[in-house]
C-alpha positions in Angstrom: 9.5 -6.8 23.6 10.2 -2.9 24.3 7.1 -0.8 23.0 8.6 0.8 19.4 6.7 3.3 16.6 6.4 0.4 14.0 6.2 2.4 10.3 3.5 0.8 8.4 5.1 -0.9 5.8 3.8 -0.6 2.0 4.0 -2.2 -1.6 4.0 0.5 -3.9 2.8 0.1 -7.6 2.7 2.2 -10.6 3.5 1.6 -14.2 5.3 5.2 -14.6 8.9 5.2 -12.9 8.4 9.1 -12.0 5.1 8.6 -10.6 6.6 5.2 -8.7 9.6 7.3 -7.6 7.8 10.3 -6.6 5.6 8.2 -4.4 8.1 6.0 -2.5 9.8 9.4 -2.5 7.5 11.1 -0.5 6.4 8.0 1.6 10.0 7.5 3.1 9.8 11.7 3.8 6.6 11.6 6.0 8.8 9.1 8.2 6.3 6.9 9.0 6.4 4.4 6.3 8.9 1.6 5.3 8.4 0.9 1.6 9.0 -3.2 1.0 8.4 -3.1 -2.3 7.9 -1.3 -5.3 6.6 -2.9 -8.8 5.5 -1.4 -12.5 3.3 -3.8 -13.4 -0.2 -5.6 -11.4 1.8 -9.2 -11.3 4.8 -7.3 -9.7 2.4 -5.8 -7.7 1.2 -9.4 -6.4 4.2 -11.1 -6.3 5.2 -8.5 -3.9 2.8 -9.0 -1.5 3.0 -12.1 -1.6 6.7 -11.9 -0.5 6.9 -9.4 2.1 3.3 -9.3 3.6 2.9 -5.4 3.7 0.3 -3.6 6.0 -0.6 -1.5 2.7 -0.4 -1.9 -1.1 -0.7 1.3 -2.8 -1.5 0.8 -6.4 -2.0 2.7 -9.6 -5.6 1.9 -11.6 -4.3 1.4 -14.9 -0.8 -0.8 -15.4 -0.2 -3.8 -18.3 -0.2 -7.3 -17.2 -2.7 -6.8 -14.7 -5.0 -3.7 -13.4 -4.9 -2.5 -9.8 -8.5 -3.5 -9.7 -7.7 -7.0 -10.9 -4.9 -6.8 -8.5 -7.1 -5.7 -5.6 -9.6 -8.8 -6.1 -6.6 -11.5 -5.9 -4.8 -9.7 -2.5 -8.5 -9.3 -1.2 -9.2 -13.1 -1.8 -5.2 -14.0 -0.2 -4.6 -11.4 2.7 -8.3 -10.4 3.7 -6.4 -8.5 6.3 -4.4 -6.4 3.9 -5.6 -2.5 3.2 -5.2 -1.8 -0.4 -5.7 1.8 -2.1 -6.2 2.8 -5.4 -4.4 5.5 -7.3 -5.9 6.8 -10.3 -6.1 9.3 -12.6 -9.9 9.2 -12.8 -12.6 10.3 -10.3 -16.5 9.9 -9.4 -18.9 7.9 -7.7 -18.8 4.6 -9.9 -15.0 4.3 -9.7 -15.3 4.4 -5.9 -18.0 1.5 -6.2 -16.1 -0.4 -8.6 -12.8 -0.1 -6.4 -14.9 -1.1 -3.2 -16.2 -4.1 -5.1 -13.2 -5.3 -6.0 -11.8 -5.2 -2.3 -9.9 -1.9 -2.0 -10.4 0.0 0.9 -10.3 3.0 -0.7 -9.1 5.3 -3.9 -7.3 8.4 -4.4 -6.9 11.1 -7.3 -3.5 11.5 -8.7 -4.6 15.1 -8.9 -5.8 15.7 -4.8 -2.1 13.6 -3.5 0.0 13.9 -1.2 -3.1 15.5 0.9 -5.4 12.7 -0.3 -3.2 9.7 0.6 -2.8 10.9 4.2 -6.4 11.3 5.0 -7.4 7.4 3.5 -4.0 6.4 5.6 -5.1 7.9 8.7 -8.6 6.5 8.3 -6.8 3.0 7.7 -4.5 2.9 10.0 -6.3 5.4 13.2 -3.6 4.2 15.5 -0.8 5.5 13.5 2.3 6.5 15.2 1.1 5.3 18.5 3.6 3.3 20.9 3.1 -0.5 19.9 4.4 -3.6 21.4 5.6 -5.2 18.2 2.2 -5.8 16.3 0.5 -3.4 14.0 -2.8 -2.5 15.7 -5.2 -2.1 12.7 -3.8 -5.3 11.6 -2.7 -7.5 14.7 0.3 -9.0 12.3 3.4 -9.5 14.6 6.4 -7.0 13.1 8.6 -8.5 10.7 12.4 -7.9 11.5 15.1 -6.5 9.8 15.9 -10.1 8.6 12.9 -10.7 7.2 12.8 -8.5 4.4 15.6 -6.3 3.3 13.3 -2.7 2.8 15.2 -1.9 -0.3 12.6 -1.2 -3.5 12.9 -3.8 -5.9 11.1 -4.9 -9.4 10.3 -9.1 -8.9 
């Protein structure tokens, strides 16, 4: 297989449709991002990485059905692999424990985004953008093809 820029490909979930919008929105902008999935609830948010095996879920704290935190713990226990941050409207030193605890790789303000989320990306994924051979290099997952999951944002 030719060497290829693979964008890291991401689960997006948050229980406000602007907030969901604005952040797929600005994902797909930067270029280097393929959003799979988007959901407004935490057993969306499973559900949909269950189905299309991202390289990053990007979660809001507080959604019904299920937290991001409860969601967290379940992907951490199913895809050990997967990097998972946190989006939240709250800050400080015990939230960044709790979210560690629970298997996130990381959190981010609401208030300190778009900055924010590209410096935890970049420290997630140091290869990004680099020529690739088909795999992922922070994650070693082979590339899934166009057939293999359509790309479009959907609610399941």
């Amino acid at each position: 297989m030719a060497p290829s820029k693979r964008r890291i490909r991401v689960v997006v979930g948050d229980d406000s449709r602007t907030a969901l919008l604005s952040v797929c929105g600005y994902l797909e902008f930067e270029g280097q991002f393929e959003i799979v999935g988007a959901a407004t609830d935490g057993l969306q948010v499973m559900h949909q990485a269950e189905r299309f095996r991202p390289d990053l879920v990007l979660t809001d704290l507080s959604m019904p059905r299920m937290t991001g935190l409860e969601a967290a713990k379940e992907l951490r226990k199913s895809f050990p692999e997967l990097r998972i941050l946190i989006v939240t409207e709250w800050n400080g030193p015990s939230l960044e424990a709790e979210c560690a605890r629970c298997g996130a790789n990381g959190f981010v303000e609401k208030s300190r985004m778009p900055e924010r989320l590209m410096e935890e990306v970049q420290r997630l994924f140091p290869k990004m953008g680099e020529e690739i051979d088909g795999t992922f290099p922070a994650m070693g997952f082979p590339a899934k093809n166009a057939a293999d999951a359509s790309g479009s944002v959907t609610d399941d």
